[in-house]
VOMAR-591424 format. One line per 5 residues: number of its first residue (from 1); their letters; for each residue x, y, z of C-alpha. Coordinates in Angstrom, 3 decimals, decimal comma. Layout:
BEGIN
NUM = a = X/Y/Z ~ ...
end
This chain:
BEGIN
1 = xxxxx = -10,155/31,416/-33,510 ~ -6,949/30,784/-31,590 ~ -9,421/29,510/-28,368 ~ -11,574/27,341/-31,111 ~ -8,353/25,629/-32,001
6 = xxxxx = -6,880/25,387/-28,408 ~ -9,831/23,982/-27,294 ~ -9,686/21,273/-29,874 ~ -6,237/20,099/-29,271 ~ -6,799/20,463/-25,314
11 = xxxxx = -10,137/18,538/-25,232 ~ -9,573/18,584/-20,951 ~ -9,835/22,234/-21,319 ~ -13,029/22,314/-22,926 ~ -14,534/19,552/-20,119
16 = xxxxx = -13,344/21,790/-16,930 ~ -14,937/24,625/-18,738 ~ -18,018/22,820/-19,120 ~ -17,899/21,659/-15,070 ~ -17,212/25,350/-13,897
21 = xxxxx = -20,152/26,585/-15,832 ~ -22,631/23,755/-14,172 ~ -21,182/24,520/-10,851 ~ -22,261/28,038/-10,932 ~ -25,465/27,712/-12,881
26 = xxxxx = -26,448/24,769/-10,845 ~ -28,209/26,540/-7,760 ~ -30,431/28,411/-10,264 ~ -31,553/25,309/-12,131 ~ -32,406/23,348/-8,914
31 = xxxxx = -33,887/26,632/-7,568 ~ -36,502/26,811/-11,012 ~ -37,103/23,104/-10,700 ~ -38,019/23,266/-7,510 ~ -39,795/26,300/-7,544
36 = xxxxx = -41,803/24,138/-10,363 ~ -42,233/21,092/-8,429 ~ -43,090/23,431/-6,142 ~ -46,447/24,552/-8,395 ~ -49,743/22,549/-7,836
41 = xxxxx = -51,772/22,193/-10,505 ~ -55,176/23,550/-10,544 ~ -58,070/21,345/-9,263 ~ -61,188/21,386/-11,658 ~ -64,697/20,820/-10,288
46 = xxxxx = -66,858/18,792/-12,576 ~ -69,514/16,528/-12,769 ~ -66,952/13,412/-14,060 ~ -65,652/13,223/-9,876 ~ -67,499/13,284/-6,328
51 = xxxxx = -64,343/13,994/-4,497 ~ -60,666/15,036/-4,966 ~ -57,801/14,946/-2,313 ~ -55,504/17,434/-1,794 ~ -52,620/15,359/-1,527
56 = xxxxx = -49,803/16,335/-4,524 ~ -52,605/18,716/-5,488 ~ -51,943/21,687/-2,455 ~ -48,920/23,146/-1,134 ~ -47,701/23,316/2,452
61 = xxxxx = -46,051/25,923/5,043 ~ -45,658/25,929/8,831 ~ -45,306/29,339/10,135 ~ -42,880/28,904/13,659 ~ -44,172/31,528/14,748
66 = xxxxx = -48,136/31,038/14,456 ~ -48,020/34,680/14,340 ~ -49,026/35,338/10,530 ~ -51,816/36,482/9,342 ~ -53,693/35,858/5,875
71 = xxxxx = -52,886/38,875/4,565 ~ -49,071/38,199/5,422 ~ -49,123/34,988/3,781 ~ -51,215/36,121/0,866 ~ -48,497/38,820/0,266
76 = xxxxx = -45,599/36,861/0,966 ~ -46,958/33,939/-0,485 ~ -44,233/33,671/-3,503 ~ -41,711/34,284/-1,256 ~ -42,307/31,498/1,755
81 = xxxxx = -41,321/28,328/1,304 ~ -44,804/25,989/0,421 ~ -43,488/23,178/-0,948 ~ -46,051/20,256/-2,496 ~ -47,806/18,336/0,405
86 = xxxxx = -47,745/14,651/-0,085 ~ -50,501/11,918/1,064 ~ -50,047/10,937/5,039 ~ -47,568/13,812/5,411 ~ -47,081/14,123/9,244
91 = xxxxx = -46,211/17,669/10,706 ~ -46,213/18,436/14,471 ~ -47,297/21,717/14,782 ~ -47,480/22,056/18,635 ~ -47,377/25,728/19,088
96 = xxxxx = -46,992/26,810/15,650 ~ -49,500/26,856/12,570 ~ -49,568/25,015/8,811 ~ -50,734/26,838/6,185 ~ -52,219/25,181/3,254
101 = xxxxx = -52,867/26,521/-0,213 ~ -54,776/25,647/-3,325 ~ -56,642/26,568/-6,661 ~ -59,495/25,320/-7,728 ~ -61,534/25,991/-10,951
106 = xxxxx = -65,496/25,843/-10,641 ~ -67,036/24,451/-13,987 ~ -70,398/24,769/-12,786 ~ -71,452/28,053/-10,276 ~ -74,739/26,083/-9,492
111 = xxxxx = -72,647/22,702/-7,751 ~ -72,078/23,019/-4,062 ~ -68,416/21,870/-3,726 ~ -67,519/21,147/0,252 ~ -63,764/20,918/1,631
116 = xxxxx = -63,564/18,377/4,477 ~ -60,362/18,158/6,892 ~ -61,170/14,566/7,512 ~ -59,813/14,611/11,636 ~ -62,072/14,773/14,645
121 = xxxxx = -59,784/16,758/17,298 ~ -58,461/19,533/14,904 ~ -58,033/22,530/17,192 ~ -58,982/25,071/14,813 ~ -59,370/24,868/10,715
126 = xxxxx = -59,678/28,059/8,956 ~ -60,653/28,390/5,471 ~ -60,007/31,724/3,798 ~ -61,279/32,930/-0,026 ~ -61,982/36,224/-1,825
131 = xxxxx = -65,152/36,463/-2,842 ~ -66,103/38,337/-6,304 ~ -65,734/41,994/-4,824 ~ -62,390/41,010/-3,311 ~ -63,341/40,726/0,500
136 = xxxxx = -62,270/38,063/2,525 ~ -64,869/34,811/3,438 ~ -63,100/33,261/6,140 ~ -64,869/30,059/7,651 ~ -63,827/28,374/11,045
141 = xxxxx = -64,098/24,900/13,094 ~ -62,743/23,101/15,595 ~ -62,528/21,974/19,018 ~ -62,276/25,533/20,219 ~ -64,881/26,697/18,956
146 = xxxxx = -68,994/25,869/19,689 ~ -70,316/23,582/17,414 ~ -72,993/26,799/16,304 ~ -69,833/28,631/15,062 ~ -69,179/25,833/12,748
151 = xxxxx = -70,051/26,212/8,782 ~ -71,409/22,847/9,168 ~ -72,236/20,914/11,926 ~ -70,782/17,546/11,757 ~ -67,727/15,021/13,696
156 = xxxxx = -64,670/17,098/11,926 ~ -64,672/20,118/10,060 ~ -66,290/21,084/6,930 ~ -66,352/24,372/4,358 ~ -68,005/25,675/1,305
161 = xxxxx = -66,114/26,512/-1,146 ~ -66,424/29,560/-3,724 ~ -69,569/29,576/-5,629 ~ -68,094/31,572/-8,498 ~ -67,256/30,068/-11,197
166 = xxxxx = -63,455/30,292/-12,576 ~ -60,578/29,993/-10,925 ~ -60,121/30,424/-6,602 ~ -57,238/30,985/-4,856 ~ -57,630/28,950/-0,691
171 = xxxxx = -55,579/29,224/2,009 ~ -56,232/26,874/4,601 ~ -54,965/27,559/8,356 ~ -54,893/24,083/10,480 ~ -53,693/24,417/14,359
176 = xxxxx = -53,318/21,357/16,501 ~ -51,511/20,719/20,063 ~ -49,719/18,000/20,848 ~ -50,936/15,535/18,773 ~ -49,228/15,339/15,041
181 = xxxxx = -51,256/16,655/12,179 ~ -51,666/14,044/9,223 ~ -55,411/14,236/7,827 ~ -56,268/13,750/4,481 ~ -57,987/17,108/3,110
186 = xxxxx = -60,614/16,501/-0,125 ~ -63,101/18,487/-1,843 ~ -66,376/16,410/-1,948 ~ -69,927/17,247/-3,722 ~ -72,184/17,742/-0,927
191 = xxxxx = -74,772/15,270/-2,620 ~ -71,509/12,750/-2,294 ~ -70,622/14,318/1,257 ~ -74,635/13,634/2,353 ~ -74,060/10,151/1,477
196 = xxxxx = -70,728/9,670/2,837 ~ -71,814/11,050/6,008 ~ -74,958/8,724/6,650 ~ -72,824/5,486/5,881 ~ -70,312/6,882/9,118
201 = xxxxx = -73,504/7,554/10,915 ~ -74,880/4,304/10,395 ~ -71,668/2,847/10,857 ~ -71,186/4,203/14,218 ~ -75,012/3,987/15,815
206 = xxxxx = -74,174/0,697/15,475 ~ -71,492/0,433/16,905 ~ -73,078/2,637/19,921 ~ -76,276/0,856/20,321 ~ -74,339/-2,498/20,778
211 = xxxxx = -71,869/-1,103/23,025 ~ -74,946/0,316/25,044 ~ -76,708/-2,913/24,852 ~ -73,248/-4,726/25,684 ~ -73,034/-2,689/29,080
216 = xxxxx = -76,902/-3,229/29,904 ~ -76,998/-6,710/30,103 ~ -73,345/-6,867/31,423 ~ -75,048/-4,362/34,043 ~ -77,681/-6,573/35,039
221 = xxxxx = -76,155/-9,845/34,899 ~ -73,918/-8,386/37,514 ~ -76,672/-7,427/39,549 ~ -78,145/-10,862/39,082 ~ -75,323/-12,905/39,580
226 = xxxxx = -73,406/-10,854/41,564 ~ -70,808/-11,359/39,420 ~ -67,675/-8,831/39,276 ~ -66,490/-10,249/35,979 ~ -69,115/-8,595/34,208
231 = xxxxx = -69,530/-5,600/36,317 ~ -65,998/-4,421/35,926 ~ -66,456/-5,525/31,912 ~ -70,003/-3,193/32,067 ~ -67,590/-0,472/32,893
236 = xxxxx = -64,959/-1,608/30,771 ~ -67,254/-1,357/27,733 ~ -68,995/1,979/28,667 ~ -65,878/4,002/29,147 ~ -64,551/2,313/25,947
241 = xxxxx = -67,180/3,629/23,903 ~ -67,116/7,349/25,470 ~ -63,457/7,477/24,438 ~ -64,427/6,408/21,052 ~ -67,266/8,802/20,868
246 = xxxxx = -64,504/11,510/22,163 ~ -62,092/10,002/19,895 ~ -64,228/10,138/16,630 ~ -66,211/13,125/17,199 ~ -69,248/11,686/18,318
251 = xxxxx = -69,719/13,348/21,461 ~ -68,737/16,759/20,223 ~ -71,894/16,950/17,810 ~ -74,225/15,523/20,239 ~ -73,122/15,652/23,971
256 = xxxxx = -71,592/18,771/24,645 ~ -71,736/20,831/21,143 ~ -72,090/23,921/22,940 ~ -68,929/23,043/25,308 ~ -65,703/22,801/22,882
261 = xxxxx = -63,496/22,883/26,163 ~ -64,636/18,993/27,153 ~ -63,643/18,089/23,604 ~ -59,734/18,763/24,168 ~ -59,948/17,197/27,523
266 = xxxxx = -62,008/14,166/26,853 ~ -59,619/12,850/23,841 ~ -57,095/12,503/25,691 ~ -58,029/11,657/29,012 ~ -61,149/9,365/28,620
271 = xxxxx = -58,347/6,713/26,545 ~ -56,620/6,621/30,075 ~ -59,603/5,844/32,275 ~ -60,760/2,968/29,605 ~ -56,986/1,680/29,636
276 = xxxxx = -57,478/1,703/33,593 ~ -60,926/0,208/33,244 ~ -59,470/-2,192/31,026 ~ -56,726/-3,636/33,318 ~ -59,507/-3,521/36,092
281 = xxxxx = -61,275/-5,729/34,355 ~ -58,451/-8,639/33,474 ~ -57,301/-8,588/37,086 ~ -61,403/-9,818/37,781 ~ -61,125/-12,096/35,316
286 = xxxxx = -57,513/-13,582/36,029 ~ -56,943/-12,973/39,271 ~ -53,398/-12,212/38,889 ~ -52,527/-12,346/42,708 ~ -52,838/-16,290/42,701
291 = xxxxx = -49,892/-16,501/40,667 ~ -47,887/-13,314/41,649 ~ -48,511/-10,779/44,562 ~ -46,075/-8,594/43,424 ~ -47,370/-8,978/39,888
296 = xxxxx = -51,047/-8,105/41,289 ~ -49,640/-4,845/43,230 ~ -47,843/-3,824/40,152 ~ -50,754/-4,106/37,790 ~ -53,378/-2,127/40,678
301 = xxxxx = -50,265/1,029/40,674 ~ -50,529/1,233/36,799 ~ -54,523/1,373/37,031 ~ -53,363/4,285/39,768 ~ -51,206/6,092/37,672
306 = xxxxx = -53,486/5,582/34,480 ~ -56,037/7,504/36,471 ~ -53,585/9,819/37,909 ~ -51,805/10,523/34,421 ~ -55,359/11,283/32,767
311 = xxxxx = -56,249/13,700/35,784 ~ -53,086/15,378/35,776 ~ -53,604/16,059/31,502 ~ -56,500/17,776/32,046 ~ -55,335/19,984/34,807
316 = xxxxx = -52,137/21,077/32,613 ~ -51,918/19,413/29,147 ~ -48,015/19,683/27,707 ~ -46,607/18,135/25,449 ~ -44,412/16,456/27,292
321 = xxxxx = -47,494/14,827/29,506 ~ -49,227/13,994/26,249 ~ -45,599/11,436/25,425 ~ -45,969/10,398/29,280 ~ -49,822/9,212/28,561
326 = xxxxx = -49,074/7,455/25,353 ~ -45,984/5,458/27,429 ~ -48,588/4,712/30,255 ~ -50,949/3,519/27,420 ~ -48,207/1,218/25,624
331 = xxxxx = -47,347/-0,115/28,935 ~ -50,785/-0,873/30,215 ~ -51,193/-2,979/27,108 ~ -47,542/-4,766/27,681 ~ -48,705/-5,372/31,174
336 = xxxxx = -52,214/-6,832/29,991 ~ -50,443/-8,808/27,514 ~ -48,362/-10,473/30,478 ~ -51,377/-10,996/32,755 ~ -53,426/-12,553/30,031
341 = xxxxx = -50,285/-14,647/28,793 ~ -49,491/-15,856/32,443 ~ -53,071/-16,858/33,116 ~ -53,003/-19,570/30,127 ~ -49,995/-20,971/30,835
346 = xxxxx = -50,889/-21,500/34,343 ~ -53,974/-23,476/32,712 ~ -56,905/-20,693/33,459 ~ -59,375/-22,297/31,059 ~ -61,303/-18,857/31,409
351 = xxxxx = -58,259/-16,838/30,137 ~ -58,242/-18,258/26,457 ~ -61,399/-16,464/26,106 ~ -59,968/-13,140/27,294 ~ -56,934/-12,915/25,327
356 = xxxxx = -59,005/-13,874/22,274 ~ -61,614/-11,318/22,711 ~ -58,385/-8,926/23,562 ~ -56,593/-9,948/20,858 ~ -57,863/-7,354/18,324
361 = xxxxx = -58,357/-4,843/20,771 ~ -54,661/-4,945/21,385 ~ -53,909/-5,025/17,622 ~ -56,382/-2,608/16,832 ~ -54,590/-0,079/19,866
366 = xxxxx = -51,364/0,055/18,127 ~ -53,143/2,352/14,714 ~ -53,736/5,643/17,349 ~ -51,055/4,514/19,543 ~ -48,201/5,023/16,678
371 = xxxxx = -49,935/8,158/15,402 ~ -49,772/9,740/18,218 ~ -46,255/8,917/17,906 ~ -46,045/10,590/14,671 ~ -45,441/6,796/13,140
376 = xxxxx = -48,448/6,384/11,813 ~ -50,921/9,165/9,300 ~ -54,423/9,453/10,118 ~ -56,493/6,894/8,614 ~ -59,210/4,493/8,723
381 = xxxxx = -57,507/2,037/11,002 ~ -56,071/5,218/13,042 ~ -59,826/6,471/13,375 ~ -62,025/2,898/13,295 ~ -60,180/0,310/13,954
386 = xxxxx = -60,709/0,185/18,151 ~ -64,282/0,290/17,103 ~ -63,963/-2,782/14,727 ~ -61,994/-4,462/17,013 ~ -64,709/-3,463/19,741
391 = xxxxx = -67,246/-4,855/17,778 ~ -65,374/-8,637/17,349 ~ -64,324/-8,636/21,312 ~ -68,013/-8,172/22,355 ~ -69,464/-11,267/21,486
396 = xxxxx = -65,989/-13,114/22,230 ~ -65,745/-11,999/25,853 ~ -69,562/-12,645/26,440 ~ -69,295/-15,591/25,846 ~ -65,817/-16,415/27,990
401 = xxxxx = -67,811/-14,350/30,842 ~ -70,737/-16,562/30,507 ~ -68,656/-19,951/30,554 ~ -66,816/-18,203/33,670 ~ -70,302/-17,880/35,165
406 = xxxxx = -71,524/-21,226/34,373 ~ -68,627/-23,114/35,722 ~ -68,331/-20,897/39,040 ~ -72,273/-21,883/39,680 ~ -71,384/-25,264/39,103
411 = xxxxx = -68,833/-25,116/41,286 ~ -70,667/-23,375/43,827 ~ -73,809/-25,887/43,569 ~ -70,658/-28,648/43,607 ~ -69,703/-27,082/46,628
416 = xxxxx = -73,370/-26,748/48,141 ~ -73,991/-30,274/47,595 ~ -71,032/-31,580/49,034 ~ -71,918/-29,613/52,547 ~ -75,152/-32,082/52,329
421 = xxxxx = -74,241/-35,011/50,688 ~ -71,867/-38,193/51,440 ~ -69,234/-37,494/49,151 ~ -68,569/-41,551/48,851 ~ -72,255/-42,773/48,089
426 = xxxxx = -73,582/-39,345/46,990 ~ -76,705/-39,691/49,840 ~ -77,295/-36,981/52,009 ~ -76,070/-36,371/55,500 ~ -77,854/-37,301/58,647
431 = xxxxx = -79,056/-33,430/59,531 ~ -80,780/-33,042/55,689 ~ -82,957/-36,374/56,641 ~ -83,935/-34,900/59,809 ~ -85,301/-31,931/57,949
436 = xxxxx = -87,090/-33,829/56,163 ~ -88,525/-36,384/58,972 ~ -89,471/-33,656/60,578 ~ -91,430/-32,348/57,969 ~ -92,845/-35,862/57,372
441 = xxxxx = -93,609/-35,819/61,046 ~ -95,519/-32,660/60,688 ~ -97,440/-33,909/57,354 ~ -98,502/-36,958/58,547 ~ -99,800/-35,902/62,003
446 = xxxxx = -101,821/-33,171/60,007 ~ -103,455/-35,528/57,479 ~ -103,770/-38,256/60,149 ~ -101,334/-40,650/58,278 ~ -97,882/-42,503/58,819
451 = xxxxx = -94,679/-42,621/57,773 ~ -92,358/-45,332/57,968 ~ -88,319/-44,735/59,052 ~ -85,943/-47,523/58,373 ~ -82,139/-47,683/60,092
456 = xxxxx = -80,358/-50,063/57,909 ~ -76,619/-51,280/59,128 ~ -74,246/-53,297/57,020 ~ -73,297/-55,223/60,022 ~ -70,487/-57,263/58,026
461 = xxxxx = -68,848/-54,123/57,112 ~ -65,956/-54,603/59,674 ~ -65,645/-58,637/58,162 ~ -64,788/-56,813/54,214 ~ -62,485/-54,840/55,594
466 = xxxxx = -60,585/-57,236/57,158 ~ -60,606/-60,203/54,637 ~ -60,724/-58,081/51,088 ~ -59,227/-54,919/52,155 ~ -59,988/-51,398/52,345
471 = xxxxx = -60,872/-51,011/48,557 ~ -63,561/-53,638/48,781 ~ -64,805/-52,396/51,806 ~ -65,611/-48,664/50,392 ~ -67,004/-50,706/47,342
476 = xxxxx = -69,429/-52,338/49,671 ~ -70,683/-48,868/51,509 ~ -71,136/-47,457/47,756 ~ -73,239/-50,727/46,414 ~ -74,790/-50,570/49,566
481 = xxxxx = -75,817/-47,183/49,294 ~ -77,271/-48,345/45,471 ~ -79,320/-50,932/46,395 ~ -81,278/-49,463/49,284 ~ -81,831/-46,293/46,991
486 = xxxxx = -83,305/-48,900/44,774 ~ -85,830/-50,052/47,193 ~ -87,354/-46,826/47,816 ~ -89,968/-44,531/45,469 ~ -88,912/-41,211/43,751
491 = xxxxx = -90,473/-39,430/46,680 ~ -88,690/-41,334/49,398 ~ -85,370/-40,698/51,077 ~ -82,084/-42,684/51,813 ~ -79,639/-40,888/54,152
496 = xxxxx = -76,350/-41,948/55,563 ~ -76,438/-41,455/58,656 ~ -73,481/-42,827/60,084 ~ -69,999/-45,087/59,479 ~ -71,561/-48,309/57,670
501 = xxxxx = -75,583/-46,720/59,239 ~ -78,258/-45,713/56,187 ~ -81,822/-44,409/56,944 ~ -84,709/-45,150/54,885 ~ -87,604/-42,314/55,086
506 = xxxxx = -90,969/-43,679/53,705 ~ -93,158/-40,896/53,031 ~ -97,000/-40,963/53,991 ~ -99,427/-42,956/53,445 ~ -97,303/-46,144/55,242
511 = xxxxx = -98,200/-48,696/56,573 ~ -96,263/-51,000/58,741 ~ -96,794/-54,120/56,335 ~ -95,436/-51,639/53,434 ~ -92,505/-50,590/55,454
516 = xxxxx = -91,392/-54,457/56,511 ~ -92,005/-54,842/52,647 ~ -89,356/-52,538/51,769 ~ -87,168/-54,336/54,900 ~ -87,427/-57,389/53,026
521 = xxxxx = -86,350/-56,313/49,826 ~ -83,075/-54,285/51,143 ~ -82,170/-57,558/52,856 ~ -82,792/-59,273/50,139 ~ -80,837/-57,190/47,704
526 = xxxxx = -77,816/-56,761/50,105 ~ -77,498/-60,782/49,452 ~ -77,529/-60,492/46,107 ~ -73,661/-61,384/44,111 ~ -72,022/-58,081/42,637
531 = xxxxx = -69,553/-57,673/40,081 ~ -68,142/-54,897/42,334 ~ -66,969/-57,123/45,299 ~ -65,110/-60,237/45,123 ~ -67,093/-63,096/44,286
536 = xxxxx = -67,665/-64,910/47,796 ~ -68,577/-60,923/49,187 ~ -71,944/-60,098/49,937 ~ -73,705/-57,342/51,990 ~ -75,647/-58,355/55,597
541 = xxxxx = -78,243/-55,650/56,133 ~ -79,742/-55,257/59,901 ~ -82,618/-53,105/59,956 ~ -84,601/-51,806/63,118 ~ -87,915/-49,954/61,312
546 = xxxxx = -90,609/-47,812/62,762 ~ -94,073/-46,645/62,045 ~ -94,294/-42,929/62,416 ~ -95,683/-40,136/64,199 ~ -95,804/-42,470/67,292
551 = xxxxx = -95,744/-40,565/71,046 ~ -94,415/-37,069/70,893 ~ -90,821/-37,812/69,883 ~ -89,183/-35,411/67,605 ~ -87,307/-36,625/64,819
556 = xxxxx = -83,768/-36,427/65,881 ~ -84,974/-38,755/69,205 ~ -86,225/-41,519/66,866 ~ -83,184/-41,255/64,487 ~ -81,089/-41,978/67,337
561 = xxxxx = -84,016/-44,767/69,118 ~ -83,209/-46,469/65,939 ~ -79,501/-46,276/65,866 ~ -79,316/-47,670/69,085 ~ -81,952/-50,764/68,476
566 = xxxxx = -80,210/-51,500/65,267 ~ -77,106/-51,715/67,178 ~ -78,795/-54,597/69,633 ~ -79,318/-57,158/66,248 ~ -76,582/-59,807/67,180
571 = xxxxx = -74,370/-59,990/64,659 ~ -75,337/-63,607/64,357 ~ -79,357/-62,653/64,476 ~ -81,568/-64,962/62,791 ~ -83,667/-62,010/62,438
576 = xxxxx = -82,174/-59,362/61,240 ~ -85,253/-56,773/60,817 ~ -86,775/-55,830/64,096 ~ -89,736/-53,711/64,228 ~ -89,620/-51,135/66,800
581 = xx = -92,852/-49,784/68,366 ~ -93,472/-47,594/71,720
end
């Protein structure tokens, strides 16, 4: 009574009381409420779902040790710390082991419920249940093991779950080097799974068959063209897709499924040799060493130590070689970034087209990249986004190779044409008209005909120069060059064959009235006004013309006969075409 009425006139009393009693019972409240949150519920199997994650529905403990067994955990199993495992949780488990437990109630013992660990690379997943007489199913898959070991054959692991019907207690063990474990677990109908699993495999022979139809005509427009740019892109492409196929699964089930070892190995280093292939492949494109020798060195040592990083992984694969890789990798694109950037500043036309189609390769790169990072959980974009992006870069860089290609020919045939043709009146030279007098020669003496050669000189050429200038005087050699091309069929030639000199090749059947009618009419012509030269200009044509095969003469001996008779027409000539004959 006397502590009732104390506490009522000493209300502080009462309140410190109160605090002192919360203090100590507080541990043991947070400990039940935790120990609650702790509690998943129970998943139910019906007909109303197809699937059902595991996320906020399974609990979660990492043994340090990766020592315990299933009868260890099972015993100690209200005891260890699980605590509720959320969606996208990351653990790194290098060296150690997460456990993983849940119940699940089966409505119906006839449905065939399936638990998927939805990760291709998982070490080693092992699923362990007891069946009605209380023994132990325990199921295993993984990249350690041959694919004929697995429950189910497939890109990541799969189980069957209890058949009996009521309630099942599952323990899932999940071991994984190096790379941080994040994948989504779900129990799926195997009707759904079925499905589920075509859609991926449709999904991805797509993706395969292009890539493999990508690097086949890559292939053999290289061989065609002999074209680097789409040989090193060929290779580019085809390592690409084997690190995807190593990267998804792909090549587990159907390359080596009976060789788990090249699973481990591939993942990791087939990435590096595609990152290598890739930077290969920009320096064909962009030529880095025309801006940058240093720049060009630089990028050929990554390639180097891409290669060397990738060799070195598979030889002795640590962790701390796995964070080396991933560095190499993040730099390689940094560097690629900087290549492609410089090239379209410096104004490479052809380098818009590779940082386009590199554009969401790059993006794409970053998903994987930051999970192995532990940034990033395992997800679609972690798993499919290189091959999305793969699939928008094909047609993207195709068609930048192709414009490459198309401009370099031009430039080539450019080039060719300019080693035979006047550059100023776009005739050819003097030695591609005697290739083809000679072969008029040879024509004509076989089918008993002639040919008629004209050597035309703009004998005023020296009198533009000096009264108009140099301007009008190239003005004159290029109208010149027009209007004797005019004079002549499709099948005849015009050559220049020397400073102000032309030659006119009329092809058999000629005869000598034709060729002084074709004289005429470049004489004529040459008089004619032009809008091109001042208005008092005109062009004085001299031409010495023969009637051809004549003697034994080859046809360099009467190009030059002609040059020099042509040469004899006074400047002030009355006649200025003079018919030459031996």
């Amino acid at each position: 009574m006397r502590a009732a009425i104390l506490l009522r006139q000493q209300p502080w009393i009462a309140c410190l009381l109160a605090f002192a009693w919360a203090w100590l019972a507080a541990p043991a409240i947070l400990a039940q409420i935790a120990a609650e949150a702790r509690q998943a519920p129970v998943i139910t199997l019906d007909a109303s779902r197809a699937a059902f994650g595991l996320a906020h529905a399974s609990e979660f403990w990492i043994d340090e040790t990766g020592l315990a067994s299933i009868d260890t955990v099972e015993a100690k199993a209200s005891s260890l710390p699980f605590a509720m495992r959320r969606e996208g949780q990351t653990h790194l488990i290098d060296g150690k082991a997460l456990w993983l437990r849940f119940d699940a109630r089966t409505e119906n013992a006839d449905a065939r419920w399936l638990l998927e660990v939805m990760l291709a690379g998982v070490d080693l997943a092992t699923l362990y249940y007891r069946d009605a007489q209380g023994k132990w199913v325990v199921q295993q898959a993984g990249d350690t093991l041959p694919m004929k070991d697995w429950p189910q054959a497939g890109r990541y692991p799969v189980f069957t779950l209890s058949g009996s019907a009521g309630v099942t207690h599952y323990f899932v063990r999940i071991v994984h080097s190096r790379v941080p474990f994040s994948a989504n677990l779900q129990i799926v109908d195997s009707t759904a799974m079925t499905m589920q699993h075509e859609k991926e495999q449709f999904f991805l022979g797509a993706y395969f068959g292009l890539a493999a139809l990508v690097v086949l005509i890559a292939g053999a427009s290289a061989l065609a063209y002999r074209d680097w740019g789409f040989g090193s892109y060929a290779i580019y492409v085809a390592l690409l897709a084997a690190a995807q196929g190593a990267f998804t699964g792909v090549a587990a089930q159907y390359l080596w499924p009976g060789f788990p070892q090249l699973s481990n190995s591939c993942v990791f280093f087939l990435p590096l040799v595609a990152a290598a292939a890739a930077i290969w492949f920009v320096r064909t494109v962009t030529t880095p060493k025309q801006f940058s020798p240093s720049l060009d060195r630089f990028v050929m040592a990554l390639t180097v130590m891409l290669l060397a990083a990738g060799f070195i992984d598979v030889m002795l694969p640590t962790s701390e070689g796995f964070t080396v890789t991933n560095t190499l990798l993040s730099a390689s694109m940094v560097v690629m970034v900087l290549v492609i950037g410089l090239a379209v500043l410096e104004g490479d036309r052809h380098a818009r087209w590779v940082a386009l189609g590199f554009l969401p390769v790059m993006a794409a790169s970053l998903f994987p990249l930051a999970r192995n990072f532990g940034l990033l959980p395992s997800g679609f974009l972690t798993e499919y986004g290189m091959i999305l992006a793969s699939a928008l870069e094909t047609p993207i860089l195709f068609y930048g190779l192709h414009r490459r290609l198309s401009q370099r020919r031009e430039a080539q045939a450019r080039a060719r044409a300019l080693s035979q043709t006047d550059p100023l009146t776009g005739l050819p030279h003097a030695r591609v008209l005697l290739l083809r007098l000679q072969g008029a020669l040879v024509r004509a003496a076989r089918y008993q005909q002639q040919c008629g050669l004209l050597l035309v000189d703009l004998s005023n050429h020296a009198g533009l120069l000096q009264e108009y200038g140099s301007e009008a005087a190239e003005r004159s050699l290029v109208l010149a060059a027009s209007r004797l091309r005019s004079v002549l069929r499709d099948v005849d030639t015009a050559a220049r064959v020397g400073a102000h000199q032309y030659a006119l090749l009329i092809e058999a059947p000629c005869s000598p009235q034709e060729a002084l009618d074709v004289a005429t009419h470049a004489v004529a012509r040459g008089l004619r006004a032009s809008e091109v030269l001042p208005a008092t200009a005109h062009l004085k044509f001299h031409v010495a013309l023969a009637i051809l095969p004549d003697g034994q003469r080859d046809a360099e001996a009467w190009l030059n006969h002609l040059l020099t008779e042509v040469r004899h027409i006074g400047p002030d000539a009355r006649k200025t075409i003079r018919p030459v004959n031996f």
